[in-house]
Each structure stands twice: as structure tokens, then as C-alpha cells.
Backbone as CSV, one residue per row, in Angstrom:
resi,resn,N_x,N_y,N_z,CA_x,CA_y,CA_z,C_x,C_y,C_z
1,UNK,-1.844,2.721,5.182,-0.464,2.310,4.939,0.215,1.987,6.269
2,UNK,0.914,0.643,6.452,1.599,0.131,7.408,2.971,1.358,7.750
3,UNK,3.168,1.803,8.834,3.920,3.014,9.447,4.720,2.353,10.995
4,UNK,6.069,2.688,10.669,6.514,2.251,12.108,6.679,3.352,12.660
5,UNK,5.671,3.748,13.794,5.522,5.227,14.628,5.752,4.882,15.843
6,UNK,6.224,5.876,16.357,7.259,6.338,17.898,6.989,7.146,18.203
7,UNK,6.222,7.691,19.310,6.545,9.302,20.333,7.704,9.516,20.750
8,UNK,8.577,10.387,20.987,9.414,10.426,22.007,9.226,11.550,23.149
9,UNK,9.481,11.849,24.156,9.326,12.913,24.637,10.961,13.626,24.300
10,UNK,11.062,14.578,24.381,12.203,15.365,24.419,12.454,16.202,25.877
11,UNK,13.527,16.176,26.166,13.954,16.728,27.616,13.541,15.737,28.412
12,UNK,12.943,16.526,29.290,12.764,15.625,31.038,11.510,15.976,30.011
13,UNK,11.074,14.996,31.225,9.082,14.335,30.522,8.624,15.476,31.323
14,UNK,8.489,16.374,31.830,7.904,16.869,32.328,7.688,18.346,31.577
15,UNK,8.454,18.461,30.235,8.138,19.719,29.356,7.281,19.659,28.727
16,UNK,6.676,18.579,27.880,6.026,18.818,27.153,6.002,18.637,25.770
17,UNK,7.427,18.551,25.580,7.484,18.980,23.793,8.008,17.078,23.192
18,UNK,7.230,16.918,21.893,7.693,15.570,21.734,7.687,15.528,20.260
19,UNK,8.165,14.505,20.237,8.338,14.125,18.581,7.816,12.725,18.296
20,UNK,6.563,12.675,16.976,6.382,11.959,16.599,7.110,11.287,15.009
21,UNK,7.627,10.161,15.563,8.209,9.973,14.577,7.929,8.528,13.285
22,UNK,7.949,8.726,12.234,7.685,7.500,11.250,8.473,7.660,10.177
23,UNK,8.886,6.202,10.642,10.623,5.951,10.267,10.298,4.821,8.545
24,UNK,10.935,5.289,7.928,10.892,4.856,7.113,10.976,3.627,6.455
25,UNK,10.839,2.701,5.602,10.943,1.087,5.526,12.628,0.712,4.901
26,UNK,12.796,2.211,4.563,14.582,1.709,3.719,15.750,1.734,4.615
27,UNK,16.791,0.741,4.603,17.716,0.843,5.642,18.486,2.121,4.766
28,UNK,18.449,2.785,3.655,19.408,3.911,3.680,18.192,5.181,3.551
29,UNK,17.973,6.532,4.398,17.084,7.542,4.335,17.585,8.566,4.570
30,UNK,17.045,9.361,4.138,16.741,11.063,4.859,15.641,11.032,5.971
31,UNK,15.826,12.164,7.083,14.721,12.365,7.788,14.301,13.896,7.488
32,UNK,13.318,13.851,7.842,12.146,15.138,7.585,12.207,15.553,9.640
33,UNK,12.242,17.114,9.858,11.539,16.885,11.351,10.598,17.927,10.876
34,UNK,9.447,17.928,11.138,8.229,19.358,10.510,7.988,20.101,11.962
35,UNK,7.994,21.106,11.822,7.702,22.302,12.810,6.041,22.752,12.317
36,UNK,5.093,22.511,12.526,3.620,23.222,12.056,3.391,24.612,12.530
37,UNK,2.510,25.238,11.824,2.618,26.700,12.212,1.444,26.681,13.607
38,UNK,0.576,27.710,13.809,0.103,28.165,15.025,0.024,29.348,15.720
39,UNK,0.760,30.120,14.807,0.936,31.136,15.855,1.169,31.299,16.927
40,UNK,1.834,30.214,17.339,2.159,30.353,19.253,1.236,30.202,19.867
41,UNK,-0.370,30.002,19.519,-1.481,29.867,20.261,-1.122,28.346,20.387
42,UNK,-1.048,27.909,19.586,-0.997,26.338,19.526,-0.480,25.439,18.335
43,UNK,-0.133,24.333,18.138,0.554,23.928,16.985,-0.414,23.014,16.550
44,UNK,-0.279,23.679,14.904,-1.320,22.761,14.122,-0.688,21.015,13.455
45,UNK,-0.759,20.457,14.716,-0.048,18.947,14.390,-0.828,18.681,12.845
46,UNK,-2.422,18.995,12.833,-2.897,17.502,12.116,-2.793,18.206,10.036
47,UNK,-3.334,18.974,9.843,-2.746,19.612,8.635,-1.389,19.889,7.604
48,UNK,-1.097,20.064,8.877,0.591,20.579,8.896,1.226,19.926,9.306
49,UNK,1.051,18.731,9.744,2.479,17.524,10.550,1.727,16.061,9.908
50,UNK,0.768,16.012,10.370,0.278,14.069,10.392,0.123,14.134,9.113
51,UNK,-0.197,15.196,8.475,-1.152,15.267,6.853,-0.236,14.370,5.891
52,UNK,1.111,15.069,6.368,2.021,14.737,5.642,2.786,13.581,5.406
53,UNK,2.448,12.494,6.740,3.442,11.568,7.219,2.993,10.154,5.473
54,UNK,2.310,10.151,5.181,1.938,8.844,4.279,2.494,9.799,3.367
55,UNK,2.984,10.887,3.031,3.770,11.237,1.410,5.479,11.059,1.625
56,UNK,5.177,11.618,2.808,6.811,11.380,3.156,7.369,9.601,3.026
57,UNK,6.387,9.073,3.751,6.733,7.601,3.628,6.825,6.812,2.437
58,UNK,5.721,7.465,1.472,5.926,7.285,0.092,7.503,7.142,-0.663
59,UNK,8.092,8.898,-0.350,9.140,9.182,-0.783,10.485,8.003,-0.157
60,UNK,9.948,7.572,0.826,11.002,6.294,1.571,11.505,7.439,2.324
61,UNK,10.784,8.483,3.021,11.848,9.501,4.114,11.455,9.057,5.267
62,UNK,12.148,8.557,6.673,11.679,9.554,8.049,11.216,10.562,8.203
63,UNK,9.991,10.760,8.463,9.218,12.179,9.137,8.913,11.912,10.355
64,UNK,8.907,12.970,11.086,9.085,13.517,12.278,8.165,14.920,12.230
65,UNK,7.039,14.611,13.732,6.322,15.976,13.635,6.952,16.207,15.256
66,UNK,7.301,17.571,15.021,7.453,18.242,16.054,6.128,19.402,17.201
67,UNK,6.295,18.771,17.890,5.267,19.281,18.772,6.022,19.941,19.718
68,UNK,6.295,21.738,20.065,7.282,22.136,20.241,6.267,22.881,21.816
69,UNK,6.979,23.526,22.918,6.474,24.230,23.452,5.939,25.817,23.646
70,UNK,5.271,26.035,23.790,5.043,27.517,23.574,6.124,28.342,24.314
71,UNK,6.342,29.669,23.727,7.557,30.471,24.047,7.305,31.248,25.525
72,UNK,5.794,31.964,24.887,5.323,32.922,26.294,6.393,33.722,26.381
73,UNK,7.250,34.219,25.621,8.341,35.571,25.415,9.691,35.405,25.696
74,UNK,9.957,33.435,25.686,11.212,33.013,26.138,11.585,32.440,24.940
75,UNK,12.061,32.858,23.766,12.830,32.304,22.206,13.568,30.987,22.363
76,UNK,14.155,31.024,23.469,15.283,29.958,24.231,14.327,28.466,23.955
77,UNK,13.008,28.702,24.164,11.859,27.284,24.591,12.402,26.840,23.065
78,UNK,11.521,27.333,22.241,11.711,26.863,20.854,13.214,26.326,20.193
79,UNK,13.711,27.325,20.532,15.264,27.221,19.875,15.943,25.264,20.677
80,UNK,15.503,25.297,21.964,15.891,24.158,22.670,14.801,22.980,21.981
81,UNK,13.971,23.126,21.740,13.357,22.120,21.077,13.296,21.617,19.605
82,UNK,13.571,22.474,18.711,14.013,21.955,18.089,15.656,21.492,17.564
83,UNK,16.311,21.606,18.223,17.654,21.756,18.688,17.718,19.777,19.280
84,UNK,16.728,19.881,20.398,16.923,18.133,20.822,15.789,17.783,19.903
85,UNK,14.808,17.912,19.046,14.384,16.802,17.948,15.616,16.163,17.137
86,UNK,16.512,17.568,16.497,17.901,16.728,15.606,18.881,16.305,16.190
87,UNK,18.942,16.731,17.562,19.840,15.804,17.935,19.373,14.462,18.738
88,UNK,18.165,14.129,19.180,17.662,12.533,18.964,17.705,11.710,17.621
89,UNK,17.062,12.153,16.724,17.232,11.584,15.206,18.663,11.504,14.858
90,UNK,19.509,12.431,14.915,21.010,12.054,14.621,21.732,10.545,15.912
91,UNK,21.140,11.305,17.173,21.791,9.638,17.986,21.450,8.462,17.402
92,UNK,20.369,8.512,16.560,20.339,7.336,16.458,19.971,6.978,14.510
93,UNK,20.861,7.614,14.362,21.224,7.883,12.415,21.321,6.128,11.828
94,UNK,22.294,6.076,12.539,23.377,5.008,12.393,22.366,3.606,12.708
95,UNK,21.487,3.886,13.685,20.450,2.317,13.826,19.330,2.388,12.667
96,UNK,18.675,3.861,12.598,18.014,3.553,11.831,18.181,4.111,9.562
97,UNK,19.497,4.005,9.665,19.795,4.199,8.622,19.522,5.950,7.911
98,UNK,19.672,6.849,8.966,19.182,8.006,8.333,21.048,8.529,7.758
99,UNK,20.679,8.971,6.666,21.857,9.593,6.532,21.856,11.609,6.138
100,UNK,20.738,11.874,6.127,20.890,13.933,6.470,19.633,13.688,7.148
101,UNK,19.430,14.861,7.952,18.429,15.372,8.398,18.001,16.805,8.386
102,UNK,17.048,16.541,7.886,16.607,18.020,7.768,15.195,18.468,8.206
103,UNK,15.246,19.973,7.895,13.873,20.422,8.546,12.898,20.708,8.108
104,UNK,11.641,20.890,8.350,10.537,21.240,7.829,9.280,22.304,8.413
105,UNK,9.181,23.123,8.339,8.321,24.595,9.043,6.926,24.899,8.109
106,UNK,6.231,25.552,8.906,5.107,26.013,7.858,4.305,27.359,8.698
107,UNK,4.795,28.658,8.289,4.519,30.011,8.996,5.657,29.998,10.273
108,UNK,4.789,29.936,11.150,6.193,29.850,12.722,6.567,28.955,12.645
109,UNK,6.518,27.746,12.386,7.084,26.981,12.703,8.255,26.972,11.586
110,UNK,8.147,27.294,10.235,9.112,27.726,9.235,10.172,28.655,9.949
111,UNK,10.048,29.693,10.772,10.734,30.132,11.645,11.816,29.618,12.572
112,UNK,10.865,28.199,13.333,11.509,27.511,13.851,12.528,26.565,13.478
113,UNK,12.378,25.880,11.979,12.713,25.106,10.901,13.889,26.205,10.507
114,UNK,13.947,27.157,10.427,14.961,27.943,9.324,16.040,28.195,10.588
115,UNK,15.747,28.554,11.620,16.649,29.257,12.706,17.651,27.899,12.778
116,UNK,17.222,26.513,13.058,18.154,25.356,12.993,18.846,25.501,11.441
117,UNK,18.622,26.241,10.863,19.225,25.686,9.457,20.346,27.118,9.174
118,UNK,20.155,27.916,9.734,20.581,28.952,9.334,21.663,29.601,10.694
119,UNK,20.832,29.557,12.103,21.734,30.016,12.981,22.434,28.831,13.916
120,UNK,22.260,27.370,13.626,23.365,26.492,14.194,24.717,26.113,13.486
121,UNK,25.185,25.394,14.486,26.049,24.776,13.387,26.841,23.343,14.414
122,UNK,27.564,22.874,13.095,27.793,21.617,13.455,26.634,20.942,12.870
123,UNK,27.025,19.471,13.999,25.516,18.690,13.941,24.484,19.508,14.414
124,UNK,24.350,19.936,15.037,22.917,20.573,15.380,22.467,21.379,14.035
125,UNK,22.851,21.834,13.126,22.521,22.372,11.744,21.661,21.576,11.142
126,UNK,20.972,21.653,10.462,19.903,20.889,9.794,20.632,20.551,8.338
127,UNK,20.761,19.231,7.426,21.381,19.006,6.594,20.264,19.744,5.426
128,UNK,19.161,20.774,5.562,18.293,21.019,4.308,17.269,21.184,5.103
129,UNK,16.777,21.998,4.379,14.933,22.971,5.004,14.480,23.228,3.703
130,UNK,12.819,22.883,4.846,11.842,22.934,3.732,10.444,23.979,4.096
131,UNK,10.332,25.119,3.575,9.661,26.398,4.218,8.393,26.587,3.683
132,UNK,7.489,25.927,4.413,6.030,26.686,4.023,5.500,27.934,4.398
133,UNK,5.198,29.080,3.367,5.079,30.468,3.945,5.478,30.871,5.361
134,UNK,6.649,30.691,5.087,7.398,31.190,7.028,7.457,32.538,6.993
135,UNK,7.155,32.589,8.559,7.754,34.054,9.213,9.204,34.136,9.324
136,UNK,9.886,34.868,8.585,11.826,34.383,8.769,12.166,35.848,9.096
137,UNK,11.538,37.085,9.199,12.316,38.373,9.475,11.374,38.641,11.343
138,UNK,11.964,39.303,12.035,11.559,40.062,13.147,11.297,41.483,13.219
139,UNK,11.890,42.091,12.117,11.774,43.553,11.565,10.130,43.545,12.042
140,UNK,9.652,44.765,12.309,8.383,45.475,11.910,7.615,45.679,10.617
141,UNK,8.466,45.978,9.638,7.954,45.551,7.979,7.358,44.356,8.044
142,UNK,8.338,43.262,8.183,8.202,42.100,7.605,7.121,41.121,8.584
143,UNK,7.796,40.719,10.054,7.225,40.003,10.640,5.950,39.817,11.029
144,UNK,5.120,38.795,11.704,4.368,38.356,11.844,3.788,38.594,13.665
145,UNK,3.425,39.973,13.866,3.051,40.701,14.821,2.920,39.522,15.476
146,UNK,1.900,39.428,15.741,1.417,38.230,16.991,2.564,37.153,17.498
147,UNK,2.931,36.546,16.337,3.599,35.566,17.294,4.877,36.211,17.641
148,UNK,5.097,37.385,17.038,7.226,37.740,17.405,6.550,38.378,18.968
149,UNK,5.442,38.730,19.412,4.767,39.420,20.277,4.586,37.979,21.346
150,UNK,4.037,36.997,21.436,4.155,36.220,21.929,5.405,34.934,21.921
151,UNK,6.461,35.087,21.245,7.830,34.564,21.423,8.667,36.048,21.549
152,UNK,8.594,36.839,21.893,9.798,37.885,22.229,9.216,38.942,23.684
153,UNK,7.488,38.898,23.472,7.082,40.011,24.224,7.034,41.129,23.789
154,UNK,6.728,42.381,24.693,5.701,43.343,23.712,7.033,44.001,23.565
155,UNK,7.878,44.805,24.332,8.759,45.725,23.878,9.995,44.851,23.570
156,UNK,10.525,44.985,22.482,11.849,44.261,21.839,12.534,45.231,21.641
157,UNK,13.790,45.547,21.855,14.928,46.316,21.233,15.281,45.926,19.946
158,UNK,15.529,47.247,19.038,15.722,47.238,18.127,17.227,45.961,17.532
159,UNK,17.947,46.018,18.263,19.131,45.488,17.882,18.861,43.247,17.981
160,UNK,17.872,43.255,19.293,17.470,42.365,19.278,16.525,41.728,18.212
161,UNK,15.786,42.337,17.750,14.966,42.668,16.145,15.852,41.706,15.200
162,UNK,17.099,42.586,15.160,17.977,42.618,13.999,18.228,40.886,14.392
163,UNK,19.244,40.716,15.314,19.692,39.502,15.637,18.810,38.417,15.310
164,UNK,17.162,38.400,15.392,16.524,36.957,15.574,16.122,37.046,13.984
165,UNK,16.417,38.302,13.210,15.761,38.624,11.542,16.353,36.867,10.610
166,UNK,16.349,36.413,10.524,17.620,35.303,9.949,17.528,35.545,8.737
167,UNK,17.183,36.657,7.918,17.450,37.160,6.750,19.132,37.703,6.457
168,UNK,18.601,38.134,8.394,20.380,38.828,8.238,21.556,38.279,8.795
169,UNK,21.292,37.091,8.516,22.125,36.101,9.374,22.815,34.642,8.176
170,UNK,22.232,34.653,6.954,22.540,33.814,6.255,23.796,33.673,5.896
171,UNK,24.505,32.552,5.753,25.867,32.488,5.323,26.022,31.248,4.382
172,UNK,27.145,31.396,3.608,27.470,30.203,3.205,27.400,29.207,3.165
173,UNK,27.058,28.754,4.736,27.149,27.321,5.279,25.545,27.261,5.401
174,UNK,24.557,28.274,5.309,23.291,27.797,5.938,22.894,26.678,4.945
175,UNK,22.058,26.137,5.253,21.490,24.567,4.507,20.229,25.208,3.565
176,UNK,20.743,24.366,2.715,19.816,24.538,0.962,18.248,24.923,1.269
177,UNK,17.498,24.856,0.575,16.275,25.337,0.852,15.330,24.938,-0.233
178,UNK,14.339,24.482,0.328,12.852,24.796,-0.422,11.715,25.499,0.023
179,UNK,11.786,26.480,-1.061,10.316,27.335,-0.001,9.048,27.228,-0.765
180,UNK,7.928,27.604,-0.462,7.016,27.462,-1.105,5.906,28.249,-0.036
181,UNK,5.020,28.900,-1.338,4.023,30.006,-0.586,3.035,30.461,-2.054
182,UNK,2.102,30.946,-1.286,1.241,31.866,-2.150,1.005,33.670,-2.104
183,UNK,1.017,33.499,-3.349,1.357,34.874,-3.641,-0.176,36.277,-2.749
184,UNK,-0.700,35.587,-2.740,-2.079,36.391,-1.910,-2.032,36.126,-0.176
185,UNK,-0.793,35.706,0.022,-1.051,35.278,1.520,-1.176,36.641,2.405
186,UNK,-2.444,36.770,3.025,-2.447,37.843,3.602,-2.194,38.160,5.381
187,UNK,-1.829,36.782,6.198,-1.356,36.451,7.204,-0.096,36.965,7.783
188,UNK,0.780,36.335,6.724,2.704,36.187,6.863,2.976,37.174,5.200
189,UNK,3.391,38.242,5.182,4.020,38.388,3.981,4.575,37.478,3.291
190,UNK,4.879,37.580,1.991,5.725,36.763,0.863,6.897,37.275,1.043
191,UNK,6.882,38.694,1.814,8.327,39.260,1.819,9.148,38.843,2.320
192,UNK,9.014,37.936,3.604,9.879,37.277,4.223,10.429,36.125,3.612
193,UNK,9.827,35.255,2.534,10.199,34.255,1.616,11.144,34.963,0.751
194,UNK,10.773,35.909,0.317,11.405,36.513,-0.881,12.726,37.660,-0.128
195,UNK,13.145,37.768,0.546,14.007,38.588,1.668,15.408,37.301,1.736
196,UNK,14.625,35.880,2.572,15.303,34.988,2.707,16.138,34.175,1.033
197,UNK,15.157,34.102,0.420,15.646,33.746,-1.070,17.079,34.584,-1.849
198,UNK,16.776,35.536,-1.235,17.843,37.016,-1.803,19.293,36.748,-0.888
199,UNK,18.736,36.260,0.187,19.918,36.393,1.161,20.805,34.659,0.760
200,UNK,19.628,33.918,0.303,20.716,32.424,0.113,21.422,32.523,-0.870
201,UNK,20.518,33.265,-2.043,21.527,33.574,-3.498,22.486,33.869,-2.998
202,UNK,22.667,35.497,-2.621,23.898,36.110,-2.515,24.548,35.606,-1.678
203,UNK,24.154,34.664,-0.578,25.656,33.425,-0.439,25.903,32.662,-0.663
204,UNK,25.641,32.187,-1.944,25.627,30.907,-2.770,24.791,29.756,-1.970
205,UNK,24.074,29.849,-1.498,23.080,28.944,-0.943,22.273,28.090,-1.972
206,UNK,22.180,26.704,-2.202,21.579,26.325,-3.190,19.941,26.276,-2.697
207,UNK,19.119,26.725,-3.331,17.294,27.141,-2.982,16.528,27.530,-4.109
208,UNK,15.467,26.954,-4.050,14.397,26.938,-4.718,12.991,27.870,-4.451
209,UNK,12.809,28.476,-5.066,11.201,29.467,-4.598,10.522,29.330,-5.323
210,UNK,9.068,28.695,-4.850,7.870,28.121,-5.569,6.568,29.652,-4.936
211,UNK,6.279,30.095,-5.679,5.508,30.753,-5.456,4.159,31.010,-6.275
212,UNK,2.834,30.507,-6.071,1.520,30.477,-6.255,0.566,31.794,-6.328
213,UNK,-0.094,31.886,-7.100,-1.055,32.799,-7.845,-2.414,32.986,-6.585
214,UNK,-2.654,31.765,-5.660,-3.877,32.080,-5.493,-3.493,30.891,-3.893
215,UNK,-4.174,31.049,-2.822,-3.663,29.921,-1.717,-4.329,30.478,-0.468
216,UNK,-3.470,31.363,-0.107,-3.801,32.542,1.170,-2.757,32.088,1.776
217,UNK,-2.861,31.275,3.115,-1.970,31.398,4.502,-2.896,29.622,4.721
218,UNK,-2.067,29.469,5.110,-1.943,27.840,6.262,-2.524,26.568,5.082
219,UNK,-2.134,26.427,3.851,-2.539,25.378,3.461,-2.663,23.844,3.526
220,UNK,-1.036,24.004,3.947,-0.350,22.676,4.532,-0.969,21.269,3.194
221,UNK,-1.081,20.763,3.984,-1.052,19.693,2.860,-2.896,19.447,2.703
222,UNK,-3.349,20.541,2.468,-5.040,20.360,2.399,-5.103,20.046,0.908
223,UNK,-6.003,19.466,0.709,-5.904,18.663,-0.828,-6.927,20.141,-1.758
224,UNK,-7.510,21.184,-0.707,-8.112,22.687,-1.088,-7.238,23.575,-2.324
225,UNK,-5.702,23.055,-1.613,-4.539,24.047,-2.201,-4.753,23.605,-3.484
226,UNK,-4.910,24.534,-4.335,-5.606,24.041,-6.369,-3.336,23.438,-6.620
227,UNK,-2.758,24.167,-6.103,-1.517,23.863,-6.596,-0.968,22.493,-5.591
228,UNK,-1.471,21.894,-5.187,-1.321,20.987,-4.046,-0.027,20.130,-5.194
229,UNK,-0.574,19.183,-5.880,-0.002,18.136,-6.859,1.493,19.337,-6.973
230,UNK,1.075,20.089,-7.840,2.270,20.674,-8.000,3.498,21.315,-7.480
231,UNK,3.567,21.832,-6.130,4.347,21.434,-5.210,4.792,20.711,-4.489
232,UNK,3.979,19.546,-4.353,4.787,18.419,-3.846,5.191,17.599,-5.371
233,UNK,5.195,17.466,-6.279,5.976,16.986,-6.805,7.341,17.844,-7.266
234,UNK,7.300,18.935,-7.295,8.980,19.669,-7.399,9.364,19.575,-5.753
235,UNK,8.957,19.025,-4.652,9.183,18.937,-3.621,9.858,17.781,-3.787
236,UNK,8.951,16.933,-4.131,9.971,15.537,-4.421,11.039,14.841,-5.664
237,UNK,11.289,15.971,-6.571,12.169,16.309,-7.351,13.715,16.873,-6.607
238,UNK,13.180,17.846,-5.844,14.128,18.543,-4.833,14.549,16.984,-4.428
239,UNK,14.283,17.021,-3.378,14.575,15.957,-2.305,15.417,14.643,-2.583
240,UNK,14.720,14.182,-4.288,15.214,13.040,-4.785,16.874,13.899,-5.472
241,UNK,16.885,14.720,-4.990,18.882,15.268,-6.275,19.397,15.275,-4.405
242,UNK,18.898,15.871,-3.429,19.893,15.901,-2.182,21.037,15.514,-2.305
């Protein structure tokens, strides 16, 4: 399928972190930016970001894969990168016809995807997120040892815990949601899906929770996932009411 694709770098060229982007054929769109998971070892662009770009284009969206930098125990890296993916795509809304933008995560990178949706605001807020089995709490229950260990470092204060949890941070204003996960994931709890779901209800957050019988952890758009068809089409049910 014919794709009009763009790198950009983000920041000074000398960070690292970039966005690939494929812009859609309709002068009126939504954009997608996807965060892939990784665990902080590394980001799984091709599963979890490229897999996706010919469904999105289907739908007539902008997608955008984010290729973010590793933290190494500095939260600030991430938070700044995806922070300038939406605000490049918003500079330039108006040329290429995007009218919301929103986010897209899958494990950490759902992390990364939810924190724009939940702890910005303004334009920098994400107009809608879309959560593949994310890590969304920092608690000890919930989170996802390794990477809160390699984006926070080994000893965290408790209060700091609390602050990056974005379970406990949801408000009114955070942006709608689609999540989606499997119920056997033995990687990332479901608890953190189901924690975050509780917290959009009770602030009237409009969100959706798709949750699967059988999957594990990192499916992304592998055609393996037996529920594949069926989440992306209430995905693109969602998307088409925005």
C-alpha cells in the first residue's frame, strides 16, 4: 500500500529519539502517535509500531511510531519525548489536516502513552489513548519491576511511587480511553488495566475495557493473537464515534 512516510528527529539531532510518521491520504484526520513496549531494554518498533501503520492507514488515520529514548533512571527522557512527538504533529495539524491527536502505548510504552493523556494538559494532552496491556501503576503490587527499576532506579521513595502511579492521578479532564489486554498476561498485571478503568469511571472518563481469555504479554498486532480481528475491529468502532 502506497504510504506518505517521514522520519523526524525530535529535539537536537543529537538525542536520538524520532518519529516515524504516515500521514494519511484524507485532508480531514485523526493522528495515532504509538509508544511500543520494551521494557526499557529497547523499543519494539516492528510488532508494536510498523505492524500497525497499513491498518491505521486503512482507517484514513495518521500514525506515528515513536521511537523514544531510554530513561537509565531519568523519567524526565520519556516524559520529554513524548511530549515533542504531540507537539510536532499538532505544529503542523493545520497543513496536514489532523484534527485530535492521540496516543497509543503497548506495556511501557502504554505508560508512556497514558502519562501524556492523563498527567498533561493543554495542548500537550493527548486528545484520546489507546492502551495495550500497559504498565500504568508504580506501586510495588502493581508495577512492572524491571522497567519502573530502569526508568526510576533501584531505591524510589515511597511518595515518589505514589506521584508517577497515574491511577492516582486521573481526573475529569484525562482523555477517553481504549484498553485492551489478556486476561493470562503474566508479564504486566491486568491489575493495572483494571485499577486505571476504575479510576476513569469514577471521573466520568469515557473508556472502554476489552479484556481476552487467552494472549499472554506483547501481542501487538501479531496475526498469533486468536482475538486479533476482534479487537481491532471494536478498536475501529471506538475511533470511528471520536
Amino acid at each position: 500500500m502506497e504510504r506518505n512516510f517521514t522520519e523526524w528527529p525530535l529535539g537536537s539531532t543529537d538525542q536520538g529519539a524520532t518519529l516515524s510518521i504516515y500521514r494519511a491520504n484524507q485532508t480531514r484526520s485523526n493522528a495515532v502517535i504509538m509508544c511500543p513496549g520494551g521494557g526499557f531494554n529497547q523499543v519494539a518498533m516492528d510488532h508494536e509500531g510498523y505492524a500497525f501503520a497499513d491498518w491505521f492507514h486503512q482507517q484514513g488515520i495518521t500514525y506515528a511510531v515513536l521511537k523514544y529514548r531510554m530513561p537509565h533512571g531519568h523519567v524526565e527522557i520519556i516524559r520529554e519525548d513524548i511530549r515533542e512527538a504531540i507537539r510536532l504533529i499538532r505544529t503542523r495539524s493545520a497543513e496536514w489536516g489532523i484534527q485530535q491527536v492521540g496516543v497509543m502505548g503497548a506495556s511501557i510504552g502504554g505508560y508512556i502513552a497514558a502519562t501524556a493523556a492523563t498527567l498533561y494538559h493543554g495542548t500537550d494532552r493527548a486528545d484520546f489513548q489507546i492502551l495495550l496491556y500497559p504498565v500504568i501503576s508504580m506501586t510495588d503490587q502493581l508495577t512492572h519491576l524491571p522497567s519502573r527499576c530502569r526508568m526510576l532506579g533501584e531505591n524510589i521513595p515511597e511518595a515518589e511511587k505514589k506521584a508517577l502511579s497515574l491511577e492516582l492521578h486521573v481526573t475529569e479532564e484525562t482523555s477517553s480511553a481504549f484498553i485492551v489486554l489478556a486476561e493470562d498476561d503474566q508479564t504486566v498485571s491486568p491489575l493495572n488495566s483494571l485499577a486505571y478503568y476504575t479510576a476513569l469511571l469514577k471521573h466520568g472518563v469515557s473508556a472502554e475495557l476489552h479484556i481476552y481469555p487467552q494472549g499472554g504479554h506483547s501481542f501487538g498486532f501479531c496475526d498469533s493473537f486468536t482475538y486479533k480481528n476482534l479487537w481491532t475491529n471494536e478498536l475501529s468502532q471506538w475511533l470511528n464515534a471520536l
